[in-house]
C-alpha positions as CSV (number, residue, x, y, z in Angstrom):
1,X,49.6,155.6,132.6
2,X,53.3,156.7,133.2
3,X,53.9,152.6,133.7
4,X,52.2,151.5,130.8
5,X,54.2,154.3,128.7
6,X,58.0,153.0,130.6
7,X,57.0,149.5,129.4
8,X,56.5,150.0,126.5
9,X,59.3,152.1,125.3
10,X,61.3,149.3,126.4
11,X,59.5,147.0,124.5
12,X,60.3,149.1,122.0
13,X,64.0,149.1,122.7
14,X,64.2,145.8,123.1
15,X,63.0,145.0,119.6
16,X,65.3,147.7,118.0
17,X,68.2,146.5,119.8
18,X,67.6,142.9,118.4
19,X,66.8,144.7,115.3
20,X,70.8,146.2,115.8
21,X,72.3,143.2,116.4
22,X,70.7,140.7,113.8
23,X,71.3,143.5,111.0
24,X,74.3,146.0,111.9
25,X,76.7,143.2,114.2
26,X,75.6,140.3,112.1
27,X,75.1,141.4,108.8
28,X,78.3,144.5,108.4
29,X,80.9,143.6,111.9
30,X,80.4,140.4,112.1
31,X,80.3,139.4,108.2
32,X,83.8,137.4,108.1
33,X,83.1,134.9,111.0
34,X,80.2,134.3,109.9
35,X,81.2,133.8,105.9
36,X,83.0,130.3,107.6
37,X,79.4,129.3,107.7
38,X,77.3,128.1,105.2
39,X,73.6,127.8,105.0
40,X,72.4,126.1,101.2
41,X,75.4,126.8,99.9
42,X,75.1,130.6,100.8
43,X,77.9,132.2,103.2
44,X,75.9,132.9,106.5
45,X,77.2,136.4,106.5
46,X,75.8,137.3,103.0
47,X,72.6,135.6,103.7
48,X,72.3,137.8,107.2
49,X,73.1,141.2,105.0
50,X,71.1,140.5,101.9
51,X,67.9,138.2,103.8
52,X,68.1,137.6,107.6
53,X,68.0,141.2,108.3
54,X,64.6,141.3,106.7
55,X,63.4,138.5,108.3
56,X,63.8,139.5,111.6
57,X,62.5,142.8,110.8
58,X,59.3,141.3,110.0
59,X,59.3,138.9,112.6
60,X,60.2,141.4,115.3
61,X,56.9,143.7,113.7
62,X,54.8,140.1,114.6
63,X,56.2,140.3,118.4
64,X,56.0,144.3,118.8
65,X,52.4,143.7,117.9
66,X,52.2,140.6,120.3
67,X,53.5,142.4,123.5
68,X,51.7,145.5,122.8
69,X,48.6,144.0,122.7
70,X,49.2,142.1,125.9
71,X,50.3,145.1,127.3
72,X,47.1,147.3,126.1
73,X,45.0,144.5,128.1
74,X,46.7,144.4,131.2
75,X,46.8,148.6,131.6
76,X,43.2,148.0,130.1
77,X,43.6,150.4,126.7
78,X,42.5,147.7,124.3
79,X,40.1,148.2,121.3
80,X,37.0,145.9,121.2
């Protein structure tokens, strides 16, 4: 059980350090070199602090849930 606890903890830190670098690096540090970028007319900065943040956050959710559940079946812990 200690294994399947390890694993996923780093799952989990995995994600959130994704979650780190799409939103904090991207969206605040990173803002100006990506401003020389434009996506539909939108600065890719702004659209990574105002939208892409949020996207990602909801698409990392869709691949916590994904890994966990592979997870829960190989350590066996599944629901039915």
């Amino acid at each position: 059980m200690q294994q399947y606890w390890q694993r996923n903890v780093r799952i989990l830190l995995t994600l959130l350090g994704v979650w780190f670098l799409v939103s904090f690096v991207c969206g605040i540090l990173l803002v100006d070199q990506l401003n020389q970028v434009r996506i539909g007319g939108f600065k890719l900065g702004f659209w990574f602090a105002q939208q892409g943040a949020i996207y990602f956050f909801v698409l990392i959710i869709f691949v916590y849930v994904m890994l966990m559940n592979k997870l829960d079946r190989e350590f066996d812990v599944h629901e039915d």
